[in-house]
Phi, psi and omega in degrees: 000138203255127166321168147295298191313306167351279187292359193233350175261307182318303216265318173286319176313344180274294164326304181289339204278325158021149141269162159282315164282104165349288269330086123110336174282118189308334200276007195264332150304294157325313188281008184239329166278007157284310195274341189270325137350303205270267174348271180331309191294297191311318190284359180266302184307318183286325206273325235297102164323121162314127164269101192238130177321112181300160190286131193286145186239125185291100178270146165285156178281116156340132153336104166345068205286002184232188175197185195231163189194185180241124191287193160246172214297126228222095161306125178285078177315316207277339186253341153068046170210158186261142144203163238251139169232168177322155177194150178231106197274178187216143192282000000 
């Protein structure tokens, strides 16, 4: 992984190594404001403040307002047994 300084030295050692001159062809213009676009973009992108995701912040869960218990006691017809069943009591 290359440092910013790395990549901002790399990137002007490219620029001067360059041609300076067209000479007299469009199409050879066009390809150096092309190429000069792409240089500009990479040397914008190095200089660029790294962006990093703020720290996720964790809240706790409210308090628990209900709770579970044993009701009271329930004849079973079809098991012919009394039996006590779950409730969910709430504040």
């Amino acid at each position: 992984m290359m440092t910013r300084g790395l990549k901002v030295l790399l990137i002007a050692g490219a620029l001067g190594a360059a041609p300076t001159h067209a000479g007299g062809n469009g199409g050879a213009v066009a390809a150096g404001v092309l190429g000069g676009l792409a240089v500009g973009g990479l040397l914008g992108a190095a200089a660029a403040q790294p962006r990093y995701a703020p720290e996720p912040v964790y809240v706790a869960p409210p308090p628990p307002s209900c709770y579970w218990t044993r009701g009271q006691p329930v004849w079973d017809g079809y098991r012919g047994v009394w039996v006590r069943p779950r409730v969910q009591v709430c504040d």
